[in-house]
N, C-alpha and C positions, 0 to 999 in steps of 0.2 A: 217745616216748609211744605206745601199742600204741592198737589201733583201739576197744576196748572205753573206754578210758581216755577218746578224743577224743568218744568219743558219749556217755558220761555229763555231759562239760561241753557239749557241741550241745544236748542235753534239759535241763541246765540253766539256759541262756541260753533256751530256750524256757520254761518255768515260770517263770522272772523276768517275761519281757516279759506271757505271759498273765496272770500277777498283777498286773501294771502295767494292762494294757489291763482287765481286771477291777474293779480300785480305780476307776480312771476314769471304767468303767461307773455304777459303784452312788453315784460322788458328782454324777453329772445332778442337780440338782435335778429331782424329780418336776413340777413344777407346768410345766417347758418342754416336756412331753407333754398336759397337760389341755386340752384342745380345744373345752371347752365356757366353760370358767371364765374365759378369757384375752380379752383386748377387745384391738381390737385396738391403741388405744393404748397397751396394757400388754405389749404381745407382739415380738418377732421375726417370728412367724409371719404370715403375711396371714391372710384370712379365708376361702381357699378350701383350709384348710390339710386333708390326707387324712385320711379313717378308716383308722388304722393298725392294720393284719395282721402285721408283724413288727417282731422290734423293732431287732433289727442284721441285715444286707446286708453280705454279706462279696465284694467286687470285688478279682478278681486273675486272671493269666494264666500259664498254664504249667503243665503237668501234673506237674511233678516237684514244681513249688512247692506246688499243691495236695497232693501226697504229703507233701513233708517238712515244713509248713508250719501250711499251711490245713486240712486234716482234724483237726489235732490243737487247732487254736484253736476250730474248730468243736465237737469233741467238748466242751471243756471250758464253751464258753458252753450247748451244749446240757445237760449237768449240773448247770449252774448257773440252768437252766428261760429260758433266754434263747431265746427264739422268733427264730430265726436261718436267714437263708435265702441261698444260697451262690452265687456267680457261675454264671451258665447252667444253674443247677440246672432250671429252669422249664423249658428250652429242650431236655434232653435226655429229658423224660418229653413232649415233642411241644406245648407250650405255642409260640403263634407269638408271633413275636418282641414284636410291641405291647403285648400281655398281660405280657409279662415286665418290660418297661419300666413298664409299668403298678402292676406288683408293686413295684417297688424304690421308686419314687413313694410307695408306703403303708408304707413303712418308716421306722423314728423315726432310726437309728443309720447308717451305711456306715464301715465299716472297709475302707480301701484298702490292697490289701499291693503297692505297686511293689518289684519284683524287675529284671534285667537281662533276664528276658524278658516282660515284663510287655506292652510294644508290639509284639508281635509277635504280636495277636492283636483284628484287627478288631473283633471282638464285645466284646471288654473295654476297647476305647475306645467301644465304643457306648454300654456299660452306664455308662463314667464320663461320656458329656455329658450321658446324664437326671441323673445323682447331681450334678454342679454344675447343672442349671436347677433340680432340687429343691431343695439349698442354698440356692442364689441364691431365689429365690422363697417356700416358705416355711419355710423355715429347718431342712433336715436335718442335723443333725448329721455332720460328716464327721471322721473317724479317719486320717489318713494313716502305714503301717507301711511304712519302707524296710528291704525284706531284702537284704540281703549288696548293697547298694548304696550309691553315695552321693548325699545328695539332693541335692546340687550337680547333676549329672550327669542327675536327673530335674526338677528344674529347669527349668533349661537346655539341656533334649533334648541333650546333650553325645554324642557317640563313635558309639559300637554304639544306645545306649537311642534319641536321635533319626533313627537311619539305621534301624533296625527299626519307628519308626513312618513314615515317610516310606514305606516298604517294602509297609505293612500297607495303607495309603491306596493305595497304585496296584495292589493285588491286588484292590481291591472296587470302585475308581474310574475315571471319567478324565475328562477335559476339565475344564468348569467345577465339577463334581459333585466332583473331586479334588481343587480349590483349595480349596469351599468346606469338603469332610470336613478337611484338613488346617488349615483355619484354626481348625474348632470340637476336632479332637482335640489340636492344638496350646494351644487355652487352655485346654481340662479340662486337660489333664496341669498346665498350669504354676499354675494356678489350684489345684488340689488339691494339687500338691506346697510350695506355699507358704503350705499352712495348719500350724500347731504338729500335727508329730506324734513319731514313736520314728523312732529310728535303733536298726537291731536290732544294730550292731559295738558300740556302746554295752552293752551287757548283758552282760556277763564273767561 
């Protein structure tokens, strides 16, 4: 198979799974957004739930992945007028770090893309332990996307994917400040990766 050949089925395993994550999108029921109308015996949400600025938050790590990946699932939510705001985007136009935390908080949607370099990047285990207290607390919506991974493997921090977060933690950490980042990025990952999401080997 010649290389032109292998990237028109790469692009269309990527337009399957955006049309998957798309359908997905649009079948929300609206009314798990309405912030005014929901009580809270009628809700998921608590009552301190955010005024939402975005609608999907897109967390992931790795610059190549963002290249092959995430620009391209970006472009097409942004098409489809999905008010979408992208891992560390905040952070590379000079936004300090709480503010951006702050941002992902007012967001309805997170699409997670675990990739095999996905722990290999302190800031995007940051970003995933606000995205489970938001879940956990009032109820954001989480999307978990395994690319060219298995979610066994992010799981169960298995191989390379647990030893590059282990790795991540003792570059920003130490002493008791490293047990504790390693306990809380240890349950986001396991916590998010055992919510229903794609296995992107899945999409032929």
């Amino acid at each position: 198979m010649d290389d032109s050949s292998r990237t028109s089925r790469l692009d269309l395993k990527h337009i399957n799974l955006y049309c998957f994550i798309f359908e997905e999108w649009t079948s929300i029921p609206s009314m798990e957004f309405a912030s005014s109308s929901l009580s809270s015996s009628s809700s998921s949400f608590l009552t301190s739930e955010p005024h939402f600025l975005h609608d999907v938050f897109i967390n992931f790590g790795g610059e190549d992945i963002g290249r092959r990946f995430v620009s391209h699932l970006h472009s097409v939510l942004l098409q489809a007028q999905v008010k979408t705001l992208m891992s560390q985007e905040n952070l590379h136009k000079g936004m300090k770090l709480e503010e951006h935390m702050r941002a992902i908080g007012h967001t309805k949607i997170t699409i997670i893309v675990f990739s095999k370099s996905y722990t290999e990047s302190a800031c995007c285990l940051l970003e995933l332990e606000k995205i489970i207290e938001c879940h956990e607390t009032f109820g954001q919506i989480v999307l978990p996307v395994f690319y060219e991974i298995d979610p066994s493997d992010v799981r169960y921090l298995k191989d390379d994917f647990g030893k590059a977060l282990e790795e991540a933690a003792h570059k920003s950490y130490s002493g008791e400040q490293l047990e504790h980042a390693l306990s809380k990025w240890t349950r986001a990952v396991t916590t998010a990766a055992g919510i229903s999401g794609w296995d992107f080997r899945n999409f032929r």
